[in-house]
Every structure is written in C-alpha cells, then in structure tokens.
C-alpha positions in Angstrom: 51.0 -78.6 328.9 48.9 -81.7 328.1 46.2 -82.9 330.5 46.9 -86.6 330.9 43.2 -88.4 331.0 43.7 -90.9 333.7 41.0 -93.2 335.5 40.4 -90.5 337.8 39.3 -88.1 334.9 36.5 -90.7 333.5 35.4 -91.7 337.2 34.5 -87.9 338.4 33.5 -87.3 335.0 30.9 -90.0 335.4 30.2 -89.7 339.0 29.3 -85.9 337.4 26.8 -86.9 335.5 25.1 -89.2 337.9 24.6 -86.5 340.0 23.5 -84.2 337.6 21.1 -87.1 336.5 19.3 -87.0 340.5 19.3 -83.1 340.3 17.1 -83.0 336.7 15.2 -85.3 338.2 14.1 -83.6 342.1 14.2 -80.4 339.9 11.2 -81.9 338.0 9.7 -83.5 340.6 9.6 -80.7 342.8 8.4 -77.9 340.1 4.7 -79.8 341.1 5.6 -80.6 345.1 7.3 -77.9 345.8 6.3 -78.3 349.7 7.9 -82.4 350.1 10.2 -81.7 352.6 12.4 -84.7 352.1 12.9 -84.0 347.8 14.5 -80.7 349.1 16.8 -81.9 351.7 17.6 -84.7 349.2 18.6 -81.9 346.1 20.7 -80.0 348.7 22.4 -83.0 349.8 22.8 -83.9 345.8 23.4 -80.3 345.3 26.7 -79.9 347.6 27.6 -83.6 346.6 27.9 -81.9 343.3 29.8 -78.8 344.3 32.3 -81.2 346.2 33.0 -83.5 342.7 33.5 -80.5 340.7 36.2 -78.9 342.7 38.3 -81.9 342.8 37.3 -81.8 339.1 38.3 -78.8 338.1 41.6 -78.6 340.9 43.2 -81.5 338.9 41.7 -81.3 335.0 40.8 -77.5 334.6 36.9 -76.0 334.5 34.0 -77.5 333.8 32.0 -73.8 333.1 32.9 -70.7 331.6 31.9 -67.1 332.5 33.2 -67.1 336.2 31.4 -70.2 337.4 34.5 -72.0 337.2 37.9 -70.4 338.3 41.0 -70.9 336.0 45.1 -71.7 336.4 47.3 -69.7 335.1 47.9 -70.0 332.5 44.3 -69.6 331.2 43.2 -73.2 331.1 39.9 -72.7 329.1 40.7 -73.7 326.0 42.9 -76.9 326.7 41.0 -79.8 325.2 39.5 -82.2 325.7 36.6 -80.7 327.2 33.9 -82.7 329.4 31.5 -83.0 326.3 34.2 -84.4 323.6 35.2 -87.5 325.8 
C-alpha cells in the first residue's frame, strides 16, 4: 500500500522540525542555566507540543523512530518509503 504524500505530510513534517529546532536550542541553553525556571517550562511545553505532532504524524504516515519509540500498523510499516529524511 502506497503512502500518498499530501500537504498534510510536508506541513507536520515541517512543523517537526521547527520544534525540534526550539528543543536543540533550550537543550543548549539550559546545559549552562540549568536553574532558569522559565527555559524549562518552555522545553516541556515544546516537548509535549512535539509528542502531540508526532502522533498525528505517525497515526496517518507510519513511524518516525525505530526500536519501540514509535509503534507500527500492521502490516509492519517500517520499511515503507519515503522516510522523513529522503523528502
């Protein structure tokens, strides 16, 4: 079964890696303040923003991780390509 690569894919694939962007970024800035309050509420709020992207992710276009971070369809949906770093 083909994945059909709509809009959708490309926008939560992008909205992905903005988020990821903002959590390398309060992960740096908080390995020297680790005691700024606000930087950690901020990479929890980024952190379940994240969480909440990726399951609509992965419930419409398959995982995004392998080794049990990411649950798979059946069929085993792993290796259907594209995958998120080919597009």
């Amino acid at each position: 079964m083909a994945i059909v690569l709509d809009d959708e894919y490309y926008r939560l694939l992008h909205e992905l890696q903005a988020v990821d962007f903002v959590l390398v970024e309060l992960t740096l800035y908080l390995d020297t303040h680790p005691d700024d309050t606000a930087a950690i509420a901020q990479y929890n709020q980024y952190g379940q923003l994240r969480q909440k992207i990726a399951a609509v992710y992965e419930s419409k276009y398959g995982p995004l991780k392998s080794f049990g971070q990411s649950p798979s369809g059946v069929p085993w949906s792993w290796n259907e390509a594209p995958w998120p770093w080919q597009v």
